[in-house]
Structure formats: C-alpha cells, structure tokens
C-alpha positions in Angstrom: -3.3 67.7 47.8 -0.5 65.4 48.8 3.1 66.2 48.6 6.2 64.8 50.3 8.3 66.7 52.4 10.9 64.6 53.0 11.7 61.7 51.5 9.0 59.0 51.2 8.4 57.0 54.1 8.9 53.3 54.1 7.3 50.8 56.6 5.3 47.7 56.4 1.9 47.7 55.7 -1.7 45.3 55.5 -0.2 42.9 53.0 3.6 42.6 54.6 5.1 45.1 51.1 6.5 48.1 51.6 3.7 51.1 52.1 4.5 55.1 51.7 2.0 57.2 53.6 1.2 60.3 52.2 2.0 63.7 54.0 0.1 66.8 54.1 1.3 69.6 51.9 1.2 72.1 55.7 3.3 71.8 58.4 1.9 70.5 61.6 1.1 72.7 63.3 -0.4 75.0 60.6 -2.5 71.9 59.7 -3.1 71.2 63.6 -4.8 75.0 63.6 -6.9 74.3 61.0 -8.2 71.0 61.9 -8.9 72.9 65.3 -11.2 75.6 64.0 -12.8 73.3 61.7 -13.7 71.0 64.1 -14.3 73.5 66.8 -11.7 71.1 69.3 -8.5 71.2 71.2 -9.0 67.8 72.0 -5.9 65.3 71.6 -7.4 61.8 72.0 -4.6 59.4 73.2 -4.5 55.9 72.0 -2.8 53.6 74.5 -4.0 50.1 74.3 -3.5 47.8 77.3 -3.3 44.2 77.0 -4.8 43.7 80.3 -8.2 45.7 79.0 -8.1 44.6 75.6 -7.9 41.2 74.6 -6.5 39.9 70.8 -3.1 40.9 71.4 -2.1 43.7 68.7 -5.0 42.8 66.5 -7.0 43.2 69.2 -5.5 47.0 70.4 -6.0 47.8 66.5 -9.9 46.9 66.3 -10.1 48.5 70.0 -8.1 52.1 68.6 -9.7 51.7 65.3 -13.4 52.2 66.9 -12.7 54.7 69.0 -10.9 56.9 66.7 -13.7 56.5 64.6 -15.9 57.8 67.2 -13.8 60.5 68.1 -12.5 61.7 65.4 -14.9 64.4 64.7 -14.4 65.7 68.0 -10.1 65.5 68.0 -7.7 67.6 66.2 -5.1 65.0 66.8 -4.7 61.8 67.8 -1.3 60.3 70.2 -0.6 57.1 71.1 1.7 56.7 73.7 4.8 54.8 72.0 5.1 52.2 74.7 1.8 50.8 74.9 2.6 49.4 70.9 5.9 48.4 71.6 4.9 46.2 74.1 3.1 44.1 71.3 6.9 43.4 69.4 7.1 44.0 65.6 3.1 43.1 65.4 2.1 46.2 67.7 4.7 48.3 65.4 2.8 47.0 62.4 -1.0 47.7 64.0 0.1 51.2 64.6 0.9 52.1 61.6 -2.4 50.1 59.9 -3.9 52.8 62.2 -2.3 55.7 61.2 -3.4 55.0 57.6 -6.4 54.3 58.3 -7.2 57.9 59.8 -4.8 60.0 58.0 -6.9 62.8 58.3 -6.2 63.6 61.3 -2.5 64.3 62.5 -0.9 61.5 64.8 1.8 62.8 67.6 3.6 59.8 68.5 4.5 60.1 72.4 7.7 58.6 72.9 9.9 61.1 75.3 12.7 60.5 73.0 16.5 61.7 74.4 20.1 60.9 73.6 23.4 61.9 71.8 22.7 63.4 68.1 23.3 60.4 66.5 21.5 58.6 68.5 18.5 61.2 68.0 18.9 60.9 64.1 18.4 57.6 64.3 14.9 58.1 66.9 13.7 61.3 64.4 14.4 58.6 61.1 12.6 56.1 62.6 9.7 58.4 64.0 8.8 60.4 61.0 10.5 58.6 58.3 9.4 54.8 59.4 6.8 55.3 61.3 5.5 58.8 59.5 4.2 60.6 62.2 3.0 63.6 62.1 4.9 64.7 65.6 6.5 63.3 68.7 7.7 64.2 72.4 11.1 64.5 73.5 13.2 64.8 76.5 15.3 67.9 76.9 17.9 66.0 79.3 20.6 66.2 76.9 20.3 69.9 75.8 19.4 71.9 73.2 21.7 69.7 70.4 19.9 66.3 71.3 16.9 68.2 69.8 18.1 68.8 66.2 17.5 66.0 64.9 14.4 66.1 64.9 13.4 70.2 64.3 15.4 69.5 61.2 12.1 67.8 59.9 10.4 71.2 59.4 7.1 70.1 58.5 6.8 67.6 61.9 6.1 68.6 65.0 8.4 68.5 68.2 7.0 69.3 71.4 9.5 69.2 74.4 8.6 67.5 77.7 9.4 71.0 79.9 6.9 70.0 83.6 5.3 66.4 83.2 2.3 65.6 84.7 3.4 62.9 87.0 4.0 63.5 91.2 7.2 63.1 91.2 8.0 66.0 88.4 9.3 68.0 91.5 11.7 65.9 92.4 13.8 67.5 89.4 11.5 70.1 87.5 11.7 72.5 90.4 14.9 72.3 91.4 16.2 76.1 91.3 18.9 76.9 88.0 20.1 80.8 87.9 16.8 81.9 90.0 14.2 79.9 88.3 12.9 76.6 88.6 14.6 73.6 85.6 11.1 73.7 83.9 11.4 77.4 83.6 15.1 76.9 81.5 13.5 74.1 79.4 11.2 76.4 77.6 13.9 78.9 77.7 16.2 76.5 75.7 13.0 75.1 73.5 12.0 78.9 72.4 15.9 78.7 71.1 15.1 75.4 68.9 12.3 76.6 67.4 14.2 78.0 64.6 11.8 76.6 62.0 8.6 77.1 64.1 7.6 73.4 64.5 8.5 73.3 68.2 6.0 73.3 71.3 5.7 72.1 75.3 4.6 69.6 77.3 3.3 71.1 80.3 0.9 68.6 82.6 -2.3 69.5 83.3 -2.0 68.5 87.3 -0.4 71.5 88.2 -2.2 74.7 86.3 -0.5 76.8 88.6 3.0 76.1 86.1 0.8 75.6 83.3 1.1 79.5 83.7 4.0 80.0 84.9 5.6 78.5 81.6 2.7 80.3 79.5 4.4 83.1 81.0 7.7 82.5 79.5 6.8 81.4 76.5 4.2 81.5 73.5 5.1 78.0 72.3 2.2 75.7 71.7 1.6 73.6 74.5 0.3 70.1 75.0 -1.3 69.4 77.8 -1.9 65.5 79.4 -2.6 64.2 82.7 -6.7 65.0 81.7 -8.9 62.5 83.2 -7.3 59.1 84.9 -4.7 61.5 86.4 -6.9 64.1 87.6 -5.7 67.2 86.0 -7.7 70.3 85.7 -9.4 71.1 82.3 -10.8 74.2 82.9 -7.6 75.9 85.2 -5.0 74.3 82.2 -7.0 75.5 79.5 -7.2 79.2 81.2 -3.4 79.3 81.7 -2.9 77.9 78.4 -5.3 80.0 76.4 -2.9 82.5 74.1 -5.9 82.7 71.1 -3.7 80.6 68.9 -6.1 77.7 68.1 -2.9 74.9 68.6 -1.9 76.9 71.9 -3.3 74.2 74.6 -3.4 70.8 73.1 -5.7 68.7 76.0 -4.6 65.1 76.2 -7.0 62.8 77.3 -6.1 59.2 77.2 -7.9 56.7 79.6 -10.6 58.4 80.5 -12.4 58.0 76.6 -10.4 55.0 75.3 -11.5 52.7 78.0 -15.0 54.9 78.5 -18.5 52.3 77.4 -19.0 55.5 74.7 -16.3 57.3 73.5 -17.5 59.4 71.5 -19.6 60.9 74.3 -16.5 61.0 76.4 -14.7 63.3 73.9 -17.6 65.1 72.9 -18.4 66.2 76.6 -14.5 67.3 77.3 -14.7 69.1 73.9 -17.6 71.4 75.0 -16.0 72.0 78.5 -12.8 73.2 76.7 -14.8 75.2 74.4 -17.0 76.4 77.4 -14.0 77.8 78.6 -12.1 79.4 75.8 -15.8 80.9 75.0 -15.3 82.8 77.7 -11.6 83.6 77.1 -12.5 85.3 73.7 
C-alpha cells in the first residue's frame, strides 16, 4: 500500500514530465527494521559513481548503479548514494539519480549529503531532499545547532541521521576537542537525542574508530549508521559489537567502494552481510 505523507513529490523523470514517486505508508526507520529482518542484513550499500571508473558520463553511473543495486539488493536494507558523486554530473546526474531511485523503490534510499545552514536555508535543503528528490533519508551537519536540524525532523516519516564522529583522520582535529568534560562528538548526540522528538533521528558514527563507536553507543540509543567499511579500513566486526543495541536499524554498515567498484558485487555484499550477521549471532 502506498500513501503520501507529505505532499506529492515533483521531479523530472525518463520522459523529461513531471514524475511523483510513491512513499511508503511506515516511517523510515520502522520500514528500515523490517526490510532488515526480512532480509536478514544491516548492510547499507553506497552508490557513488566516479567518472574516472565509469565511463558514459551520468548514463553511464546509472547503468553502473543500476547493476549493482540489482545485485545487491537482496542482501541491503538500504541503499545511499553519496550526494556529491551525482552532482558532479550537472542537472543530468540529478535526473539519473532519481531514474535510480524509482527504479528500486523497494528498498529505502538515504541520500548522503552532510547538509548544514540557517533554518531557512535548511527548509529549502529538507524541500529539495525529500520533496524533489524523495528520499527516503539524509545526513546532516550539526554545526549550526540543534535549530538548523528542524527542518528536516519536521518530515516525520524521513529519516535524519546527524554526522556526530566522521570517519575521516582528521575528525580529531574538532570531534574531540573537550566541551563541559566531554569530547564535541559526545554533545552532538546529546543535542540529537533532543531532536528526535518524532523518532526519525539517528548518528553517524565512523567505523574507523570502534573505540567511539561505543563511546557514543554509550550515550545514546539512537540508530546509528556506520561508514568508513571497506576502502577506508574500518572495522566491521569491532563497530558492529559497539553498535549492537538488538534493535535491527541500530548499526547501519556502510560500505561504498569496496562492492560498487568489486568484479562481483553481489558477492562483495553478500560476504560483508554474513560477517555482520556472524557477529550479531553471537551478540544475541
């Protein structure tokens, strides 16, 4: 059953007329937990074409996505491309990723794109993310407080996770810097448990450093996504154990490179798949 939430989305679709994806009837993350215990997964598949791997231009990142979301599928409970790696294609990359987010509608899209300004500023990010674009969830920065962020938990049925320790070396340079006895990442999940007024807001916490991974599990029982899997080197099993809360959307693994560029995707996923499940196994 299909029902909208908000109003209808507009954006441009195959034939160059206006399209309105449908949206599912439950919120994200109540359709993120389902997905995950029917497909036995935690496994976020990232979809960040490069023009240097992929020839065709944006036609060319579509057919490229396109297979290995097929492949994967059946292995993901969500799917997130990275919102710079379409941009960079101009109003034809725009147009290829939403062709692709039709075309696999079953399975929820989180678009990443670290969003952060002034509110009005956000409304016009959250309009353009889940009204134009549709998507199922996004990123955002927290830099400009806990405001900045209601425009887009106002969308209740979306999902909004907040970038609290990245996954990149130079997080420390700011995500550790002591505030009131307790390192910045530490407040970030302090002010995103205060957003989450409608229950549609989670954390990004990097997978290179488990160590924090558990440090914000701690602190919070906000779902978490997890990148830095893979090309980056983060640690599956450690992230997964911090993570690990039993709710089925509590450690959303990210893993980009590593299975869209891998000669068989679908074995790529499916092998991370059973070493997350390997793990929680032994969790439960």
């Amino acid at each position: 059953m299909w029902v909208w939430l908000h109003s209808p989305p507009h954006h441009v679709g195959r034939s160059g007329g206006d399209v309105h994806l449908p949206l599912p009837l439950m919120p994200f993350f109540e359709r993120l937990r389902a997905l995950s215990k029917e497909r036995r997964t935690m496994l976020c598949v990232g979809l960040d074409p490069d023009p240097e791997r992929i020839d065709g231009a944006a036609a060319g990142a579509l057919r490229h996505c396109s297979e290995v979301a097929r492949q994967t599928e059946e292995h993901a409970c969500c799917f997130k491309p990275n919102s710079a790696f379409w941009e960079q294609y101009g109003p034809d990359g725009w147009k290829a990723l939403i062709e692709l987010h039709e075309e696999f509608a079953e399975t929820p899209f989180l678009l990443d794109a670290k969003r952060g300004d002034m509110g009005n500023t956000m409304k016009a990010y959250a309009h353009a993310v889940f009204t134009t674009l549709a998507m199922d969830a996004a990123t955002v920065s927290p830099y400009f407080g806990a405001d900045s962020l209601e425009e887009f938990t106002r969308y209740e049925d979306r999902g909004v996770y907040v970038v609290c320790r990245s996954s990149n070396p130079g997080s420390e340079d700011l995500q550790h810097l002591e505030a009131d006895g307790a390192p910045l990442f530490l407040r970030v999940a302090d002010m995103a448990e205060r957003a989450n007024r409608h229950g549609n807001v989670g954390l990004v916490v990097g997978a290179t450093a488990p160590s924090a991974v558990a440090d914000v599990r701690k602190a919070s029982k906000l779902p978490f996504l997890i990148p830095g899997v893979g090309a980056q080197g983060g640690d599956v099993s450690a992230s997964v154990r911090a993570a690990w809360n039993g709710d089925p959307a509590s450690c959303l693994i990210s893993v980009s490179r590593a299975i869209l560029f891998d000669r068989n995707p679908s074995r790529a996923a499916a092998g991370i798949r059973a070493e997350i499940n390997a793990v929680i196994g032994k969790l439960t």
